[in-house]
N, C-alpha and C positions, 0 to 999 in steps of 0.2 A: 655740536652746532647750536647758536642759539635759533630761536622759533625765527626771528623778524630779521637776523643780520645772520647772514651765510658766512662761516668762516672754517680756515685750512688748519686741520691742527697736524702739526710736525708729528711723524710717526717714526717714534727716536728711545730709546734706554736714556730718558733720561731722569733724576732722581726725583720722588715723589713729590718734593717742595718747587720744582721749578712749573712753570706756567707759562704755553706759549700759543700766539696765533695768528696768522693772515687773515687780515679783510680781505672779501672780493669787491667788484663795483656794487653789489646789489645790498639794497637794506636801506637806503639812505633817502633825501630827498632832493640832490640837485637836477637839473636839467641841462638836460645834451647840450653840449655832447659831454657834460662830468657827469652824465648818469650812472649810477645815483648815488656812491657812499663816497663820495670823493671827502679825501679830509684835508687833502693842500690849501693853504691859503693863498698861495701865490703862479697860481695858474690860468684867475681870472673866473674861476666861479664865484656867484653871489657870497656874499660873508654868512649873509641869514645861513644858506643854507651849509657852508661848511661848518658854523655852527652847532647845528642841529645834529648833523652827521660823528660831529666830535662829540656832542651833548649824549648819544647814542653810544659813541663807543665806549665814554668815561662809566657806565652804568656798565661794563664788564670788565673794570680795569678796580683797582683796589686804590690808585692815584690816577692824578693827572701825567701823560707821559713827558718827558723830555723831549720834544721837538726840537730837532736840528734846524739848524741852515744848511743841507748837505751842499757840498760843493768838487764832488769828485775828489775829493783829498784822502790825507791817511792820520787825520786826526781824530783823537778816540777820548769823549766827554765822560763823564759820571756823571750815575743818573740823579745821585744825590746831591746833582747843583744845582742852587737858587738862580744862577745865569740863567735870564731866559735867553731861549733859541740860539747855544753856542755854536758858533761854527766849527764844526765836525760831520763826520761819516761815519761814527762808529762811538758805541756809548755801552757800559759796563755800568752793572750794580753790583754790590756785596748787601747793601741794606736790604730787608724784608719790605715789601711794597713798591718802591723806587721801580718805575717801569721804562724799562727800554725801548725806543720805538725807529723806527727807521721807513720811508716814505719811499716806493715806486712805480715804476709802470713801463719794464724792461729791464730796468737794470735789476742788480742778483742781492736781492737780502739774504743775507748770513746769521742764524743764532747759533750762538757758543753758551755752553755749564760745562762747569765740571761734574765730576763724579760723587761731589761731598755733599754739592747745590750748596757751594758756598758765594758763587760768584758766576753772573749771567753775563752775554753782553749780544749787540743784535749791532751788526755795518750791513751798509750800503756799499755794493762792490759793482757799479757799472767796471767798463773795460779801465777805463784810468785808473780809477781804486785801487783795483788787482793788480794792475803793474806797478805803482806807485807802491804797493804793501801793505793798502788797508790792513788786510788781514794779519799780517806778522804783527802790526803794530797792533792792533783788538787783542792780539792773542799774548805779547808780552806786558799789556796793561793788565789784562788778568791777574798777571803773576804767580801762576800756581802751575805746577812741571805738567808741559804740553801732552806729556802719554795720557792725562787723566782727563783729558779733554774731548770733549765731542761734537761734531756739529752738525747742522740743520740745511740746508738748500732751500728754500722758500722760490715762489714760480717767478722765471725771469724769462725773458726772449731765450728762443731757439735758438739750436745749432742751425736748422734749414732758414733758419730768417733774420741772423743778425749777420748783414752783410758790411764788411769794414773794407780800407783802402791797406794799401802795401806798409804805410805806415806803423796801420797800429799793428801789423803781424810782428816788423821788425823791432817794434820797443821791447815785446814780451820776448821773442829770442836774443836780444844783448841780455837779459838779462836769466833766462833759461832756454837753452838750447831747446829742450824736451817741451817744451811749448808748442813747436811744430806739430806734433800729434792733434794740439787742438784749433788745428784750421785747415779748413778744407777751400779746393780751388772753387772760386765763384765763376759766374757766368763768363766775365768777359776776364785778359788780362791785367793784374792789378788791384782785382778784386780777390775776396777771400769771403768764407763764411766761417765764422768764430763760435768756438763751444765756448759759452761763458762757464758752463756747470764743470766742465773738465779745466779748465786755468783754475778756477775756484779752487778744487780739488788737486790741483798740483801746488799751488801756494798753501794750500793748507797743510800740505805732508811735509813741502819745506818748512812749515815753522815746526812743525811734529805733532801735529793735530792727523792723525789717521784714521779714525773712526768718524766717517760721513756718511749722513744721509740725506733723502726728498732729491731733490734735483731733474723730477720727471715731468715736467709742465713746459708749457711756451704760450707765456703771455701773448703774443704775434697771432698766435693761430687760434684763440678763444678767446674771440669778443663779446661773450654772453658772460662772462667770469671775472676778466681780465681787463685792465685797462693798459692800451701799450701807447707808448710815444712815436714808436716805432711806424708804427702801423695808422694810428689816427691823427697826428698832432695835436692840435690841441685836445686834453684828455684829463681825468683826475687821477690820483692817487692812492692806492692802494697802503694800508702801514700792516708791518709785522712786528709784533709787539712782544718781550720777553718779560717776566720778571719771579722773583721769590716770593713765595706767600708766607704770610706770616706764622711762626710757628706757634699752632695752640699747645696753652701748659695748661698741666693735666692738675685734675684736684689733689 
């Protein structure tokens, strides 16, 4: 953790060169209800202070990140592009420094390395994402064979608190039966309550990514930590941030 900003770091086998970590709300300076590290610019906090907030994170980052336009899709940027803020949900480096960064507050950020730490990459997987295939597509922009792959679950809303309609259960069974495991009956008929951390985890075996971890959080239920959409509406954002550190050579 640093001393002044609280952050999550992934507890994961992954290779000596990779670098990764959640912000929480705390460390920053805007005001409620984006208290306090909110880094969105487009939620309607002061600019001053998501500035300042970003100003803060860039002092543990080795670059500036690629900030997306996420938009629920299953497009997947490199972080080695001069495009500012392309529209995608999912962003990959092979360069040293190039950081990957992805912005929430319920939906499920995902980091991916491989085994070599030749190549990182960090998506945003709210419930669309995942059925749409974020994740396949992150995983075949990689391009390197899915067994040597691993990944990260970073804090998103609960299975007890993200309640959806009949709709979204049925997009994710047209296209995997075995998805029904991850929804449970909600209060009333019609309703369901959805494991994001378990869809996550069955689209990631489908692209053949097996080895996952983290996944133990609910943004919903830790409002000292977390910030949820869910739960507050208007709210800041939270970024999980991946990338390669540059390799020192030796005298």
């Amino acid at each position: 953790m640093s001393a002044a900003i609280p952050l999550l770091l992934p507890e994961w086998r992954a290779p000596a060169g990779v670098r990764a970590f959640t912000t929480t709300r705390v460390g920053g300076v805007s005001a409620a209800p984006f208290d306090s590290f909110n880094l969105a610019t487009h939620v309607g906090d002061a600019p001053q202070a998501v500035a300042e907030n970003r100003r803060r994170l860039r002092a543990l980052l080795p670059a500036e990140p690629l900030w997306l336009e996420q938009v629920h899709g299953c497009a997947v940027a490199d972080a080695a592009s001069t495009a500012p803020a392309p529209v995608a949900d999912a962003v990959i480096a092979r360069a040293p420094g190039a950081v990957c960064a992805v912005m929430t507050a319920d939906c499920l950020p995902v980091l991916l390395c491989d085994d070599e730490g030749s190549v990182v990459a960090a998506a945003h997987a709210g419930w669309r994402g995942l059925c749409e295939g974020v994740l396949e597509a992150t995983v075949a922009r990689m391009a390197v064979p899915a067994a040597g792959l691993q990944a990260w679950l970073g804090p998103a809303i609960g299975a007890r608190a993200f309640e959806v309609g009949d709709e979204v259960r049925a997009a994710f069974l047209v296209r995997d039966g075995a998805a029904a495991q991850a929804f449970s009956a909600g209060p009333v008929p019609g309703k369901w309550f959805a494991d994001l951390y378990l869809l996550a985890r069955q689209r990631l075996a489908a692209a053949g990514v097996l080895r996952v971890s983290g996944g133990q959080w609910c943004t919903h239920a830790d409002p000292a930590r977390f910030y949820s959409f869910r739960r507050d509406g208007a709210c800041g954002r939270m970024a999980t941030l991946i990338w390669l550190a540059e390799q020192r050579r030796g005298r």
